[in-house]
FITOR-672264 format. One line per field, with one value per residue (C-alpha): x, y, z; residue in one letter. Coordinates in Angstrom, 3 decimals, decimal comma. Layout:
BEGIN
x: [X | ...];
y: [Y | ...];
z: [Z | ...];
rest: [A | ...];
***
This chain:
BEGIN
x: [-33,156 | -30,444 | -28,477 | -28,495 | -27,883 | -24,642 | -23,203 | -23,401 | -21,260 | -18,887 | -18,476 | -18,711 | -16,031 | -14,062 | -13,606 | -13,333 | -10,061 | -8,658 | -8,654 | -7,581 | -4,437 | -3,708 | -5,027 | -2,859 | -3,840 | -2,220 | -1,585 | -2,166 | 0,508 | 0,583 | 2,278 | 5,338 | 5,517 | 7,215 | 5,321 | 7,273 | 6,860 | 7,052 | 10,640 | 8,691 | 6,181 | 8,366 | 8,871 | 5,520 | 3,857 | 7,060 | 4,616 | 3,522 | 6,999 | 8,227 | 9,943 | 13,525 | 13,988 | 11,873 | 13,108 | 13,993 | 12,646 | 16,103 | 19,486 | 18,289 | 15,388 | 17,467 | 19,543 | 17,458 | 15,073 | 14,527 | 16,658 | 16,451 | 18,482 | 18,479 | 19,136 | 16,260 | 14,547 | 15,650 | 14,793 | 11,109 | 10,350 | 11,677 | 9,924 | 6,450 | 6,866 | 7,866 | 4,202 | 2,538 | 4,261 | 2,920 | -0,312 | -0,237 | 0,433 | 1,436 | -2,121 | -4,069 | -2,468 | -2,274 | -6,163 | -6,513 | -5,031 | -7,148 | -10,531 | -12,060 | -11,282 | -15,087 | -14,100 | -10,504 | -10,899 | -13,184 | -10,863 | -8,066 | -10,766 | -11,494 | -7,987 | -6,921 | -10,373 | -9,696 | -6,394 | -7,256 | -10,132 | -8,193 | -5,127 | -7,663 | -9,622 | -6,328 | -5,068 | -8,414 | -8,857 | -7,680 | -3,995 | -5,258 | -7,760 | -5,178 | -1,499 | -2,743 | -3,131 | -6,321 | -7,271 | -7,283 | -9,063 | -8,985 | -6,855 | -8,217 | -8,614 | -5,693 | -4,472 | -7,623 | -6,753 | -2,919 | -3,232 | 0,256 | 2,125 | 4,779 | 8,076 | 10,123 | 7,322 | 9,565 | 8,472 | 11,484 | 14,406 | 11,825 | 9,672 | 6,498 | 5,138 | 6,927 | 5,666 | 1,853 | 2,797 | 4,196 | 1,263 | -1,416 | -0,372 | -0,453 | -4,273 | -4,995 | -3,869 | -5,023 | -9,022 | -8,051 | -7,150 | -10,393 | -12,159 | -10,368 | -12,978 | -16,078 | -14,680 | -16,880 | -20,464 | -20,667 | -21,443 | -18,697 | -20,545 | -21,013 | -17,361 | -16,393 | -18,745 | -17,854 | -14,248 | -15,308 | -16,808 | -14,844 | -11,504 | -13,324 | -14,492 | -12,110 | -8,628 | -8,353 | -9,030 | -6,904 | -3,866 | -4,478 | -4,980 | -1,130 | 0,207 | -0,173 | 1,156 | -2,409 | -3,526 | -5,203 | -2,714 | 0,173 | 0,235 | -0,006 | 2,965 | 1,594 | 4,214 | 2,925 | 5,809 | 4,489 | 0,979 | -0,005 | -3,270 | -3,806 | -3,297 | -4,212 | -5,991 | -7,985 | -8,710 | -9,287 | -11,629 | -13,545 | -13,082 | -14,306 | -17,340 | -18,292 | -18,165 | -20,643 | -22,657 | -22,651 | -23,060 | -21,602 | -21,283 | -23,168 | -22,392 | -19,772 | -18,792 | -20,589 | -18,964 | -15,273 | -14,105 | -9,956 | -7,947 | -7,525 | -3,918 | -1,415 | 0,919 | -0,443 | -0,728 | 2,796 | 3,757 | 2,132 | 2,836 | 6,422 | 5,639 | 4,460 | 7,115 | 9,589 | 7,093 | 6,999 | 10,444 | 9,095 | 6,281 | 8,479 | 12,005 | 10,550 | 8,281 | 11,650 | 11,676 | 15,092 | 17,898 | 19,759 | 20,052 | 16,548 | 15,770 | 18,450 | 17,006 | 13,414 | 14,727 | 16,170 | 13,545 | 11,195 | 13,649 | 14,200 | 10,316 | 8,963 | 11,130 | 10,648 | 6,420 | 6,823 | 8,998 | 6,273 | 3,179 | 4,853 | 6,154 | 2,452 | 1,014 | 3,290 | 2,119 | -1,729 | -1,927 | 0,965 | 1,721 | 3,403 | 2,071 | 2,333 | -0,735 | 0,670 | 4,241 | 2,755 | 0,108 | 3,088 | 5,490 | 2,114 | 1,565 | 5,141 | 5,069 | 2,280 | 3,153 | 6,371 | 5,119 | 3,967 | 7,877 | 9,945 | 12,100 | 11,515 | 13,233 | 16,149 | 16,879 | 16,324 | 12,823 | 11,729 | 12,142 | 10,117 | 7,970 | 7,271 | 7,184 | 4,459 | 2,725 | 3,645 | 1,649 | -1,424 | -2,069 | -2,387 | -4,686 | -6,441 | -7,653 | -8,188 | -9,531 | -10,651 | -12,354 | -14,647 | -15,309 | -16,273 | -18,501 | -17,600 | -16,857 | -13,819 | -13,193 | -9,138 | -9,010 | -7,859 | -9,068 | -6,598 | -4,348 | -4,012 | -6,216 | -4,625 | -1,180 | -1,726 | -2,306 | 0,139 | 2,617 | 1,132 | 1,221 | 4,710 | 6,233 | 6,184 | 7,872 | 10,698 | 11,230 | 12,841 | 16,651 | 17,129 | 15,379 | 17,388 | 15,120 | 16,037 | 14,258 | 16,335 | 17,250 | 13,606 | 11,963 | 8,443 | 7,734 | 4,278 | 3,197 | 4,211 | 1,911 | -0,996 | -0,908 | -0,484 | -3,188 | -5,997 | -4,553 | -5,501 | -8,563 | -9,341 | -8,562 | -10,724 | -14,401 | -13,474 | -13,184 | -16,014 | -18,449 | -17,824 | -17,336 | -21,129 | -22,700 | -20,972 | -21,884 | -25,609 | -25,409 | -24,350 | -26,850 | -29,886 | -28,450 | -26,916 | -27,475 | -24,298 | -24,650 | -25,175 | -27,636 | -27,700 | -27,591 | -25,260 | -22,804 | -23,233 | -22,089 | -18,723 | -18,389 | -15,802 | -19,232 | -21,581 | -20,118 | -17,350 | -18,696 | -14,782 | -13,585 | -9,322 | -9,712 | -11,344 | -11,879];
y: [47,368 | 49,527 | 49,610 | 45,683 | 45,548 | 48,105 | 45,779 | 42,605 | 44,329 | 45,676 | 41,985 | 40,569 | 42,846 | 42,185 | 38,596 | 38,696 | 40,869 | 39,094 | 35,638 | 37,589 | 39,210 | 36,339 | 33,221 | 30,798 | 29,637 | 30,211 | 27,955 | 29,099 | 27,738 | 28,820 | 32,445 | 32,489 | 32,849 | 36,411 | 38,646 | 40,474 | 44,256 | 47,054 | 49,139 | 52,336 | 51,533 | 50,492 | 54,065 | 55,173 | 55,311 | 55,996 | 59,538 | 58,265 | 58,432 | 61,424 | 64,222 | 63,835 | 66,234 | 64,426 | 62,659 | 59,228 | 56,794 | 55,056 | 54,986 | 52,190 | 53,824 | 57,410 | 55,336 | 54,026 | 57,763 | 58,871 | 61,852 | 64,521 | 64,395 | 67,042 | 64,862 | 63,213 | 66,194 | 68,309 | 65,264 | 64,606 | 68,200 | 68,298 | 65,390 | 66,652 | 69,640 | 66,833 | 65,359 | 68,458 | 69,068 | 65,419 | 66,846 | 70,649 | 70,953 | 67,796 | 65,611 | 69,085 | 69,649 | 65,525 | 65,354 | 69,233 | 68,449 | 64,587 | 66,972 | 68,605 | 72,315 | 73,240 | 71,351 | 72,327 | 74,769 | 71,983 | 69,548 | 71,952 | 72,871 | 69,780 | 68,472 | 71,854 | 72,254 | 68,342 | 68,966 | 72,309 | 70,292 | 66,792 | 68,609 | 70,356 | 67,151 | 65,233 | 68,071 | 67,738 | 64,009 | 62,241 | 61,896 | 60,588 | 58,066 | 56,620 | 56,536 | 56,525 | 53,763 | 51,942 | 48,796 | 46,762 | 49,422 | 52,597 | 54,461 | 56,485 | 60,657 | 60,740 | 63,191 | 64,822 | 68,518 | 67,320 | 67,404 | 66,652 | 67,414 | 70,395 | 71,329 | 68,862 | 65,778 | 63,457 | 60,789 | 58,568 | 61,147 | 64,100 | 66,240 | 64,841 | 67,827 | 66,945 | 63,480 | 64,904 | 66,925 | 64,376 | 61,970 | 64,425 | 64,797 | 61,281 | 61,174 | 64,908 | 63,050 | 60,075 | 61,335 | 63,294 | 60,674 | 59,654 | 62,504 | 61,603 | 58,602 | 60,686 | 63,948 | 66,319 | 65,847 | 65,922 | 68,651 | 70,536 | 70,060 | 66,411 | 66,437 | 67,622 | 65,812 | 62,433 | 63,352 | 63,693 | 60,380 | 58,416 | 60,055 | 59,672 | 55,824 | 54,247 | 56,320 | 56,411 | 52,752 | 51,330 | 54,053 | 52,174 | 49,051 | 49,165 | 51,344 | 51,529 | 48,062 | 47,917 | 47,109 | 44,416 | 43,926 | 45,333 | 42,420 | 40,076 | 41,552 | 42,713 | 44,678 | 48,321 | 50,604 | 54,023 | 53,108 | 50,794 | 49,107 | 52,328 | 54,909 | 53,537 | 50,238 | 51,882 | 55,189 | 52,986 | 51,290 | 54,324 | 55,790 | 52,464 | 52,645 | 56,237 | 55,877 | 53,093 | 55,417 | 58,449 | 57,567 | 57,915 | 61,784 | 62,581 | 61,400 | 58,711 | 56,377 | 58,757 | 61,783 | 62,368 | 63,031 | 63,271 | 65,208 | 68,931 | 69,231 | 66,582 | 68,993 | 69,664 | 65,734 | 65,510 | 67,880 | 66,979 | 63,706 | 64,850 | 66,897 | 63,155 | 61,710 | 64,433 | 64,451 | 60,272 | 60,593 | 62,465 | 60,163 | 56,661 | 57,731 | 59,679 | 56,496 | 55,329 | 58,604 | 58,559 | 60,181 | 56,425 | 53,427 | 52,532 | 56,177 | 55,660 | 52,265 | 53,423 | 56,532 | 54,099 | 51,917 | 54,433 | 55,460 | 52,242 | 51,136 | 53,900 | 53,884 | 50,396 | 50,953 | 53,136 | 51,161 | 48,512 | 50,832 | 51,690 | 48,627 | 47,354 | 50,293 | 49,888 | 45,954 | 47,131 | 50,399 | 50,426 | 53,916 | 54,586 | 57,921 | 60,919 | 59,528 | 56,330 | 57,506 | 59,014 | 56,865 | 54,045 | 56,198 | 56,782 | 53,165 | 52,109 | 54,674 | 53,508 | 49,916 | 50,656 | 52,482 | 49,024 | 47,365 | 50,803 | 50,037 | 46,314 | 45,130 | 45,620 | 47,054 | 44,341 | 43,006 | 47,028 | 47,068 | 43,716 | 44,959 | 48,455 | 45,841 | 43,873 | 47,208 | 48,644 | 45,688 | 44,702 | 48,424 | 49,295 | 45,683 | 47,854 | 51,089 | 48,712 | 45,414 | 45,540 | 49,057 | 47,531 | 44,586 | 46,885 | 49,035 | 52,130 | 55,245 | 55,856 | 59,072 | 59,590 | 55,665 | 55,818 | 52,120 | 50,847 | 52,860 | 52,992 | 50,152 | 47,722 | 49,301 | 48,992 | 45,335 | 44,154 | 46,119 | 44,943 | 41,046 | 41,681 | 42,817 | 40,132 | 37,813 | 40,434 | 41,257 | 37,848 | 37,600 | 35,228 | 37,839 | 40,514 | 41,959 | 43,245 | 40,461 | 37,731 | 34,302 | 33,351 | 34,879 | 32,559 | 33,895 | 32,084 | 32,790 | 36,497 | 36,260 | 34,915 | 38,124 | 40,189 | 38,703 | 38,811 | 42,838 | 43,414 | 41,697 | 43,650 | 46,920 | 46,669 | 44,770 | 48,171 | 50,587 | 49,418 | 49,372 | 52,307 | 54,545 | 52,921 | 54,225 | 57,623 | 57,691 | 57,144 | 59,410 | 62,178 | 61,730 | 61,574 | 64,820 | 66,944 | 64,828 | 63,709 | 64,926 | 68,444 | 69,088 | 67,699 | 71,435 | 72,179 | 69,427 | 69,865 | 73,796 | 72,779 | 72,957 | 75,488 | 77,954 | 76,046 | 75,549 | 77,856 | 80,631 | 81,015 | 79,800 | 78,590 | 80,354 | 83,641 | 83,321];
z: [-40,468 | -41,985 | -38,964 | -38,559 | -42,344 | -41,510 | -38,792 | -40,728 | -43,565 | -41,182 | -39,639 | -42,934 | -44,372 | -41,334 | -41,477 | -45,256 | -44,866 | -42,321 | -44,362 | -47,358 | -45,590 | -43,194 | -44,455 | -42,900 | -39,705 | -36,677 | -33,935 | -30,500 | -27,650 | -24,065 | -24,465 | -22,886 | -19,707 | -19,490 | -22,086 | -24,143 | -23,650 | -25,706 | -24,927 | -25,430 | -22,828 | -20,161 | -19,194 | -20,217 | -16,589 | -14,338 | -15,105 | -11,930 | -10,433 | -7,926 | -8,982 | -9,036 | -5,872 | -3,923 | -0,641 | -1,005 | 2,272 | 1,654 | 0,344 | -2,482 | -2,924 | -3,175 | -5,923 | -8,535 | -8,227 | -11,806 | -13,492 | -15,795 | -18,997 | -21,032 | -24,025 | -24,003 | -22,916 | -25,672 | -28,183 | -27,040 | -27,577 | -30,744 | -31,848 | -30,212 | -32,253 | -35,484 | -34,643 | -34,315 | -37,840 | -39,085 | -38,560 | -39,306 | -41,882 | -43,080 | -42,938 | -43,912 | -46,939 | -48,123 | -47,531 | -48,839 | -52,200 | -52,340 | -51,847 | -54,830 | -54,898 | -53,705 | -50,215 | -49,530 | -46,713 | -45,086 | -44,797 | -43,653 | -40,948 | -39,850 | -38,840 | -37,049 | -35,067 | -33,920 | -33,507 | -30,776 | -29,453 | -28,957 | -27,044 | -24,876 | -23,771 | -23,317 | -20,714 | -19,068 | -18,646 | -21,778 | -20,219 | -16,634 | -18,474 | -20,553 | -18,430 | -15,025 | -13,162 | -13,375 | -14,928 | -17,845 | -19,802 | -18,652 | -16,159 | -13,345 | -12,572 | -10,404 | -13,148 | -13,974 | -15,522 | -15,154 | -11,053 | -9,475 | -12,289 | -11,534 | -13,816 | -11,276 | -12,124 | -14,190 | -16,505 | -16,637 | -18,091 | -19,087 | -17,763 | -17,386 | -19,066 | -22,092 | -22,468 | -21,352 | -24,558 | -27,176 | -26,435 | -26,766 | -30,390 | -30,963 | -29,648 | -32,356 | -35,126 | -34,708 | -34,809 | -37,471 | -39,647 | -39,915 | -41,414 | -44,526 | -44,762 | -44,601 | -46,046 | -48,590 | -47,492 | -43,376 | -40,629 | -39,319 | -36,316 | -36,297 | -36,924 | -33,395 | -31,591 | -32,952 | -32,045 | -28,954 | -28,297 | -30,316 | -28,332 | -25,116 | -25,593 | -28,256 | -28,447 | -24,609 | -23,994 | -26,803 | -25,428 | -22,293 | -23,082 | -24,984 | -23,751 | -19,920 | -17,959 | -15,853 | -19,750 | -21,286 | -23,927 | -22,563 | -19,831 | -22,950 | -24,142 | -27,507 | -29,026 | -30,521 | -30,665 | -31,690 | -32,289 | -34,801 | -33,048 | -30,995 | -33,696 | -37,424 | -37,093 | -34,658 | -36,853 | -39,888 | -38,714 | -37,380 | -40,908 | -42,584 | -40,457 | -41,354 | -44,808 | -44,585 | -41,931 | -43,782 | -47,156 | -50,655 | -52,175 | -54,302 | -57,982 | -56,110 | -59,199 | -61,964 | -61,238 | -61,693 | -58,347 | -58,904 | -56,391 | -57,716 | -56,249 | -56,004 | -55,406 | -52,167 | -51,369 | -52,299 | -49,865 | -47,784 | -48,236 | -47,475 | -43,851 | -42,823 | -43,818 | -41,801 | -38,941 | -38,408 | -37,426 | -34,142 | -34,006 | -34,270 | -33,135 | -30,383 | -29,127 | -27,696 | -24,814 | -24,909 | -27,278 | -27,658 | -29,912 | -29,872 | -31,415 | -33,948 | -35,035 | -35,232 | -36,948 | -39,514 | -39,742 | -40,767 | -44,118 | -45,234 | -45,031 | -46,418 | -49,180 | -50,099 | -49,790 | -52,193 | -54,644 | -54,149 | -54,787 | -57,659 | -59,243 | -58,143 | -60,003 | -63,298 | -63,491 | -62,970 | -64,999 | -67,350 | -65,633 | -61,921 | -60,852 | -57,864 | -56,032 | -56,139 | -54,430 | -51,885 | -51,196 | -50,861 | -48,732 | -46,318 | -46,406 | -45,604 | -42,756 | -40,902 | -41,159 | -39,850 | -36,989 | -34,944 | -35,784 | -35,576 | -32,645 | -32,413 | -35,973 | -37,846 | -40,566 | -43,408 | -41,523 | -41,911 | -45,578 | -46,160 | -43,588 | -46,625 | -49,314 | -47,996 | -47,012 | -50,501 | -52,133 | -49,623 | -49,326 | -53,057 | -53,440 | -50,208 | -52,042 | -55,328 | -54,939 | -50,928 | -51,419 | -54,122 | -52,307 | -48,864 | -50,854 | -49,124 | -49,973 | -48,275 | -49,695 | -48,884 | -49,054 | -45,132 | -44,249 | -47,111 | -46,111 | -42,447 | -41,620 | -43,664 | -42,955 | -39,424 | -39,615 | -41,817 | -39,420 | -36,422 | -37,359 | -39,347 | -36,170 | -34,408 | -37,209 | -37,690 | -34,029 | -33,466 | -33,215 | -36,075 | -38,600 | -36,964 | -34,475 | -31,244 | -28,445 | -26,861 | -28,169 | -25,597 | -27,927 | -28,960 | -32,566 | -33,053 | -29,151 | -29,971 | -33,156 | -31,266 | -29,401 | -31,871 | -33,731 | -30,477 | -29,972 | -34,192 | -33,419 | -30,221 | -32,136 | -35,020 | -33,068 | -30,127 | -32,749 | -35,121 | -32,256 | -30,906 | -33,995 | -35,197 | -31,577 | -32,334 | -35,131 | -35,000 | -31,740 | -33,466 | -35,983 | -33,623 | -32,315 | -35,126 | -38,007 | -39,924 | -43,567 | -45,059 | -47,285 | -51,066 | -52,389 | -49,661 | -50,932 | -54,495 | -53,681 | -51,863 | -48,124 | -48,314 | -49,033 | -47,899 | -44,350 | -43,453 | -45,434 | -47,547 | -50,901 | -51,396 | -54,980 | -56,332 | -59,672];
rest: [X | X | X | X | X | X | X | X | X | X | X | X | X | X | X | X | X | X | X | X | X | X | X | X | X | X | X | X | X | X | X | X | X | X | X | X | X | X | X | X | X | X | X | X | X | X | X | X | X | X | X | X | X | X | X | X | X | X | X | X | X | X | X | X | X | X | X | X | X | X | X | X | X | X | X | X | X | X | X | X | X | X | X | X | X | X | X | X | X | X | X | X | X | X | X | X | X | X | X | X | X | X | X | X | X | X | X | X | X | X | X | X | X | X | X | X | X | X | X | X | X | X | X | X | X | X | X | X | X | X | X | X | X | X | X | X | X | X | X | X | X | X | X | X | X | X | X | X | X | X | X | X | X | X | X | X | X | X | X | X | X | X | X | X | X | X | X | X | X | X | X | X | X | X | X | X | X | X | X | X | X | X | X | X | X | X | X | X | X | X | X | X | X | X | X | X | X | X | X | X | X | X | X | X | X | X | X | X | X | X | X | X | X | X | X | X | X | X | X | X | X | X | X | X | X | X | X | X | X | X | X | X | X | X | X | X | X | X | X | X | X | X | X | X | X | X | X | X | X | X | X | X | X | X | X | X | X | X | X | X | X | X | X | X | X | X | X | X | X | X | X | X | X | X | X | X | X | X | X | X | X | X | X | X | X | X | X | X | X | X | X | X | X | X | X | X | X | X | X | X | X | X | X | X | X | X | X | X | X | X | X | X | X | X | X | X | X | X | X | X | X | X | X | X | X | X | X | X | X | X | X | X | X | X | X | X | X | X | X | X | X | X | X | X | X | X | X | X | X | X | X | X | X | X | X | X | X | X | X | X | X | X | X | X | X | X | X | X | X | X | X | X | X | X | X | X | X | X | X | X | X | X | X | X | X | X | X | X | X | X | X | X | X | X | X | X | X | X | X | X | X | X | X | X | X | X | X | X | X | X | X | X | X | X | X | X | X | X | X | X | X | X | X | X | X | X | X | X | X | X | X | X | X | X | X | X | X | X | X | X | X | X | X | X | X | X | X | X | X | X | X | X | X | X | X | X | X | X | X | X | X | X | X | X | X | X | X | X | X];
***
């Protein structure tokens, strides 16, 4: 009974966002007959490709054989390590300083175990599943433990190595966004094993799906640049549907429960800010203009997220404050992340004002109205975020607005897909995160102990405190 009770509030909650944020209906023409795709992606499975010294069957052939730049090269490595930077330490210490002081060291766990454990799996079969080959939703095991792939393996320009490396840090962070949802009262334990399934049987698909051209969307042309469906819709969701899963914390809405360092969130708040610049610019593969636009994007929307939040904030409270900035520079990031090298400049900024505002209503209004305890508020954040990106992108990617697609371009077709891959993302995501979930509790149970939680996880599970008194 409480599990059907669980899904109707998650459909429930579902639809009722979705005619908040996007009330106006949608018509739904033929989609043009060549789908738009994704600039990023059109590169991403030339991983396939042979290596640059390998013999050509003819002189045309022999012509058109990918090559190394070192350019590129020497970009996607440094925004890998940008990503990896995003993440540690730039996620740990913005959920760190949310958590109560008792639960620091927790949190900090949790996104550098998933972090070691997510790379490992993607080596092992998380990088075949997702950009090799296949069909519409999952690749195949033709690169199973990274099989074929030598120093001389290119991936358009780079080293295939390299990319193998830059998209494995997309798939880290991405399940560790979501223990922000769930954070202060769950197994360490049941942590890692939901990261495994939910990386296994949602990330990997989705990747797919977008990303790879045997994918579902990607042969309807949705446009994701850096990961707006695949990374924070889809984590969102997950996170949405744990907090309903797990359960409040104990004392949730009679307890004070403020964030003992928004100093930490601040800078960490500021490492994710540095480290999207790997994550967006370096979704182009290449050291060109598309890098320099995305890279430009992601200033301008950010900033004006945060102006939003803020002038949002002001109107509601009477008082802007450091929560509020960089909750809005988070929100402006993510919903950038879906439009980064497909708009221009001006579309990017009202792309971080619309974030700014529908982001704040998300932690506000649209929490109370979920019921959830979303503990680091990542469903308003990144869910909501995602979506408004995702949709937004394919108004401000048309050449009139000053996006980058050709005068063909079919705005409302466009919109159509982006609305089925939104749709797609969050019904994947919420069913598989609710089978994890209730997998992991038949097996390791999901929550500690009352006394357990009431005593701080930091003690209670890793056996450490942050602060000696």
């Amino acid at each position: 009974m409480k599990s059907e009770i669980s899904m109707k509030r998650i459909g429930a909650s579902f639809a009722l966002m979705a005619a908040l944020l996007f009330g106006a209906s949608v018509a739904s023409p033929t989609v043009a007959a060549e789908p738009v795709q994704p600039a990023a992606t059109a590169t991403l499975l030339l991983a396939q490709a042979p290596a640059a010294n390998a013999p050509a069957a003819d002189a045309p052939a022999a012509a058109e054989a990918p090559t190394l730049n070192s350019g590129d090269t020497a970009w996607m490595l440094t925004s890998t390590m940008l990503v990896i930077l995003m993440t540690i330490p730039g996620l740990a210490l913005f959920y760190g300083g949310l958590a109560r002081s008792k639960n620091m060291l927790s949190v900090l766990m949790h996104v550098m175990a998933i972090f070691a454990l997510i790379t490992i799996l993607w080596a092992i079969y998380g990088y075949s599943l997702a950009f090799s080959g296949g069909g519409l939703f999952y690749g195949d095991f033709s690169r199973l433990f990274l099989k074929g792939i030598t120093p001389d393996t290119l991936s358009g320009t780079i080293p295939e190595y390299v990319f193998v490396a830059f998209q494995s840090t997309f798939a880290a962070i991405t399940c560790a966004l979501i223990v922000g949802s769930f954070a202060e009262r769950i197994k360490f334990s049941a942590v890692l094993l939901f990261s495994v399934l939910w990386f296994t049987f949602a990330y990997l698909p989705m990747a797919h799906m977008v990303w790879a051209p045997p994918g579902l969307l990607f042969v309807d042309g949705a446009l994701d640049f850096a990961g707006g469906t695949v990374v924070h819709i889809n984590a969102g969701v997950a996170g949405l549907v744990g907090a309903w899963v797990v359960g409040r914390r104990i004392g949730y809405g009679r307890e004070a429960m403020a964030p003992h360092s928004l100093t930490f969130t601040m800078i960490g708040a500021s490492l994710l800010w540095v480290g999207w610049f790997g994550f967006n610019a370096g979704s182009a593969l290449t050291a060109g203009g598309v890098a320099g636009l995305a890279f430009i994007n992601t200033i301008l929307a950010t900033g004006a997220a945060m102006v939003a939040w803020l002038m949002g904030e002001s109107m509601a409270k009477g008082k802007p404050s450091m929560l509020g900035a960089a909750s809005g520079a988070v929100a402006g990031l993510v919903a950038v992340t879906p439009a980064a090298g497909f708009v221009g400049p001006m579309g990017s900024i009202v792309i971080g004002l619309v974030a700014g505002f529908l982001c704040l209503w998300g932690v506000n209004g649209l929490k109370r109205m979920l019921g959830a305890d979303d503990a680091f508020d990542v469903f308003g954040v990144h869910g909501v975020g995602g979506i408004v990106g995702a949709i937004l992108t394919g108004v401000f990617a048309a050449p009139g607005l000053g996006g980058v697609k050709g005068a063909d371009y079919a705005m409302t077709a466009q919109l159509v897909v982006q609305l089925k891959s939104v749709a797609i993302t969050i019904v994947w995501s919420a069913v598989v995160a609710f089978i994890a979930y209730k997998i992991v509790d038949m097996m390791v149970g999901l929550r500690v102990t009352e006394d357990e939680e009431r005593e701080g996880l930091d003690i209670s599970s890793h056996g450490e405190t942050a602060y000696h008194l």
